[in-house]
N, C-alpha and C positions, 0 to 999 in steps of 0.2 A: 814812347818817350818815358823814361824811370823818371818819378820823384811823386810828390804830394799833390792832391789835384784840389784846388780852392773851386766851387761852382756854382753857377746862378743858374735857375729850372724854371721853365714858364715867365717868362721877363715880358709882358707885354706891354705894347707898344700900339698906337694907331698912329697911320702915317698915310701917305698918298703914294702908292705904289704900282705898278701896273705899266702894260703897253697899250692897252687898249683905251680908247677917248674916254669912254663911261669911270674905267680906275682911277684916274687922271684927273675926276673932280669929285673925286668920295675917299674920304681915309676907310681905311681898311685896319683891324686889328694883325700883327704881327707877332707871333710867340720866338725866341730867343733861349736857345740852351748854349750854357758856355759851360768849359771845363778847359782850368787852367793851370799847368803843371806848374809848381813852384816847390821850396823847399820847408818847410814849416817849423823847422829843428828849431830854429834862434827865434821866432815868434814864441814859440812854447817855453824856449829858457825863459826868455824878458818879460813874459806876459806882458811885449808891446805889437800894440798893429801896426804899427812904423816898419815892423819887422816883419811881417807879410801883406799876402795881396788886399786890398780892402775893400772887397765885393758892392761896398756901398759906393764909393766913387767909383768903378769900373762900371756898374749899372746905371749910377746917374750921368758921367759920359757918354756910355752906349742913348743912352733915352736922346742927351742934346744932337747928338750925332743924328738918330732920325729922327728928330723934329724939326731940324733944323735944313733938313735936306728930303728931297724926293728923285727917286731912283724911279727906274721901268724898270729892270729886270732883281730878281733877289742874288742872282749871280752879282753882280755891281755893291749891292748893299750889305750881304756877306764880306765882301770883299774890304771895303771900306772898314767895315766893324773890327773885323780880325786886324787889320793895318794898324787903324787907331790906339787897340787893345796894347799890342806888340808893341807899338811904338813908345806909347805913354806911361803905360806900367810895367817900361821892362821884363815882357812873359815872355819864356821863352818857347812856347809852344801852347799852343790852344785847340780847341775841336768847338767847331760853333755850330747850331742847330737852328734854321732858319724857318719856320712853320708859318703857312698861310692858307688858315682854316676858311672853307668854305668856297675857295678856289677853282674848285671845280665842281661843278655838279656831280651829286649821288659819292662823293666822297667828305670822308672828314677832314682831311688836311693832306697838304702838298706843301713841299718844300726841299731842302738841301741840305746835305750836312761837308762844312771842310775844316778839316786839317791842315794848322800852318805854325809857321817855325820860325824864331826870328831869322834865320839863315833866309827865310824865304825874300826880305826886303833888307837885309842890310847894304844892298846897292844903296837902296834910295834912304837909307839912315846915314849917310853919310853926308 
């Protein structure tokens, strides 16, 4: 996807995540990489941030979003985020980075990375 990418890196988060009984009553720290394609020409004219994305409220929605809720799978929770994202700040295209350090034994982190498009939900934006 062509255009200007606004991003937030290491966004963490603790939440209650997991399938297993034990995840299910312990938060767990969650790292969060976003990269969101927007345009940044007329933010740069106005030097207004009205005029672009404003990583500060897309990060403290992302936060209400899992604090406010508990997922089992990061498939699910991914999912949710990028919908929201799409939804609420009009992006038209994002890459999200879902990390969950400590996850498995003898490794540093596991996690998912997707790609999504407002084309992906404008069914259910209508």
């Amino acid at each position: 996807m062509k255009g200007d990418i606004v991003y937030i890196q290491d966004l963490q988060v603790e939440t209650v995540i997991g399938v297993f009984a034990w995840e299910r009553k312990i938060k767990q720290k969650i790292s969060l990489d976003l990269e969101m394609v927007t345009d940044i020409r007329m933010a740069a004219e106005t030097d207004q941030i009205a005029n672009t994305l404003d990583y500060k409220k897309i990060a403290k929605a992302t936060i209400s979003l899992i604090e406010e809720n508990q997922f089992q799978l990061i498939e699910t929770f991914a999912e949710a985020i990028a919908k929201m994202i799409i939804k609420t700040f009009d992006v038209q295209w994002l890459k999200l980075r879902i990390s969950k350090p400590g996850a498995i034994r003898k490794s540093k982190d596991v996690g998912l990375i997707i790609e999504r498009a407002y084309a992906d939900y404008a069914e259910s934006m209508k």
